[in-house]
N, C-alpha and C positions, 0 to 999 in steps of 0.2 A: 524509490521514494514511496511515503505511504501519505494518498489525501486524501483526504476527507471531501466528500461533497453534497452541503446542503441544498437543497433545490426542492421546492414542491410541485414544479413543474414534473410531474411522474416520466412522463416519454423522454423530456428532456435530461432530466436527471438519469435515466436510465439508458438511454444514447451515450451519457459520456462515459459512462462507465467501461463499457467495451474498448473506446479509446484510450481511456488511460492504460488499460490493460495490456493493448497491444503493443505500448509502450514500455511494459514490463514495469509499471505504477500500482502495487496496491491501492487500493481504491474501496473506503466504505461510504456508502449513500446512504441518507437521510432525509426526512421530509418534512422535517418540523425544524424551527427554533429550538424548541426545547431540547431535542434528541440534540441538532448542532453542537448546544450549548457541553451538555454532557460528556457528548468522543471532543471534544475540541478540549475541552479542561484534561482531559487523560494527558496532554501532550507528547502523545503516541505518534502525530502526523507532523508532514515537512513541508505540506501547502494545504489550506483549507480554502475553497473554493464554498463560499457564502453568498446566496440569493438574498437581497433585500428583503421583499415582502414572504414575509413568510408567517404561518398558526404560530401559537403559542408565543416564542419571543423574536421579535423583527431582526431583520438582518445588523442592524445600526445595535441594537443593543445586548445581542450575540456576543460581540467585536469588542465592544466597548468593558462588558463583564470578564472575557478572557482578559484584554488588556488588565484590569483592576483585579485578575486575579494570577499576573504576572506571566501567564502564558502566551508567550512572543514567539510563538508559530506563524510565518508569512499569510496574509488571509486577504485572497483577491473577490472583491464584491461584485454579485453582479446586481443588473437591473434592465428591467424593460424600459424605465423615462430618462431619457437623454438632456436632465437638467441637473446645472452645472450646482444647483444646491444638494442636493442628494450627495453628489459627487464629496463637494466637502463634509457633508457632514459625515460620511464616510471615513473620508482621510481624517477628520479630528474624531472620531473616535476611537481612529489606530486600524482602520486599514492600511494596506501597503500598495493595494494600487483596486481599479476600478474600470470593470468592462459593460460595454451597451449591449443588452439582445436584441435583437439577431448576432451573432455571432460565426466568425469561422473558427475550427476545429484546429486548426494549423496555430492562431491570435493565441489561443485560447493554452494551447502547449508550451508556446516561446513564451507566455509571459509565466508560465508556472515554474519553465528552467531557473526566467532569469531571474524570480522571488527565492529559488533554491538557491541560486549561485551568492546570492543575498546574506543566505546565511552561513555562508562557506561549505556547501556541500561540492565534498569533490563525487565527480565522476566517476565511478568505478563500472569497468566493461568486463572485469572477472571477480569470480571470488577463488579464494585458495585455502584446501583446509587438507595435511597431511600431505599427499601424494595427489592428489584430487586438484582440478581446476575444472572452474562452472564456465562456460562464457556464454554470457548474458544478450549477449546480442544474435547467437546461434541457436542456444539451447543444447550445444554439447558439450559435454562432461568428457574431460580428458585425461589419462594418465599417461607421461610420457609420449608414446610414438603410439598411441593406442585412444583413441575416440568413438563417442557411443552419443549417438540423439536420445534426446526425451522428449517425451510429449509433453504439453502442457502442463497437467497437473504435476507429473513426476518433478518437470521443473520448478514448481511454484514449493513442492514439498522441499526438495531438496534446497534451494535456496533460503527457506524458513529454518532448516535445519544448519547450512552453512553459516548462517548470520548470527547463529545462536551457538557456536558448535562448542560443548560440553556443558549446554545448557539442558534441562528436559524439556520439551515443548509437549505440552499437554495434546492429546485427542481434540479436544471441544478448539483450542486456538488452532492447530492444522483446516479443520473443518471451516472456522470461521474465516482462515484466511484463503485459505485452497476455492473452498465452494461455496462460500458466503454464510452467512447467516441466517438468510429465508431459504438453501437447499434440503433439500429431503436427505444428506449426505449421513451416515451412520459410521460406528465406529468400525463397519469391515469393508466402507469402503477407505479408510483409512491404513488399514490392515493389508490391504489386496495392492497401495501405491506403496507401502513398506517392504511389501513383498517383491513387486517390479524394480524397485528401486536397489534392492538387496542384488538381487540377480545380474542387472549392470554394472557393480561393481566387483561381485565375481569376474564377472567376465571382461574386466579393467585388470583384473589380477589386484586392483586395490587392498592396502592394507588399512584403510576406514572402513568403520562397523558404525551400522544404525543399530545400536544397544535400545533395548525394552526393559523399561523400568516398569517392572508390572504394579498394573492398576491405575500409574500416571500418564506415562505417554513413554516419549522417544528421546533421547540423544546421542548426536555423531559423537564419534569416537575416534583415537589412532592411538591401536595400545604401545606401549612403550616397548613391548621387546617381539 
């Protein structure tokens, strides 16, 4: 899944980011309204995780703009006041549901499955492209009676790549989605997980190719003969 999470609580926002992670969640963070507003209208993401109080435009009116501008992405509110007016005016602006801070980590997971399950997302624990099988809950990439771990990134590349597979994905979207947006990542560290990534499927004997489309980016392959 990919969420979204506004928060201008900085530590906070950035604590959960690792958690969704290790859940194998894409996950982009923001600290304004305004920013919310903007990734939240792309309707790129499958749960937006919105703080109330927030600069620029408030949690409640975030919510209520995506709604009036037809994007019906699940979006769970948070809030530090445990009053039950907040609450509604929340839900009548088109939230979908509403949690109190402090919070636990564990709450905070289960209600984001079940706003996904909400909107009919199935669960997938592989992807499958050619001869290739990812599994997502391992991190190994398998051909036949022959499997190979990846590391984190490899994995986050190569599932960007599986999900998209004979699409290009540009350098600058691998980067934003692999190493975020604020990393110092360059186009050869992109270059050097193409390169790792290349070599394990060598050595899968695979017949999928990461093709370079020079000057754009990358797309999986499995030629035809």
């Amino acid at each position: 899944m990919n969420i979204l999470i506004v928060e201008d609580e900085v530590r906070l926002a950035d604590a959960l980011g690792p958690i969704m992670e290790e859940q194998h969640y894409h996950t982009d963070i923001v600290y304004t309204g305004t920013d919310g507003l903007s990734c939240g209208l792309s309707g790129e993401y499958d749960v937006i995780v919105l703080d109330v109080m927030l600069p620029g435009e408030n949690g409640f009116d975030v919510v209520k703009k995506l709604r009036k501008a037809h994007v019906q992405t699940p979006v769970l509110m948070l809030t530090a006041r445990d009053d039950i007016s907040d609450k509604l005016t929340g839900l009548d602006r088109g939230a979908d549901d509403y949690m109190t801070k402090p919070f636990i980590p564990e709450e905070l997971l289960a209600r984001i499955r079940a706003l996904s399950r909400r909107q009919g997302e199935v669960v997938v624990e592989e992807l499958h492209f050619g001869d290739l099988t990812l599994n997502l809950s391992t991190n190994d990439l398998v051909r036949g009676r022959k499997s190979i771990h990846l590391g984190y990134k490899e994995f986050e590349v190569l599932k960007l790549l599986m999900n998209n597979a004979g699409k290009i994905i540009s350098k600058d979207m691998l980067i934003s989605r692999v190493w975020g947006n604020d990393s110092d990542a360059e186009d050869n560290n992109v270059e050097a997980y193409i390169s790792f990534l290349r070599k394990k499927l060598s050595f899968l004997s695979s017949k999928v190719e990461i093709v370079t489309v020079r000057k754009v980016g990358y797309r999986l392959e499995e030629p035809s003969c």
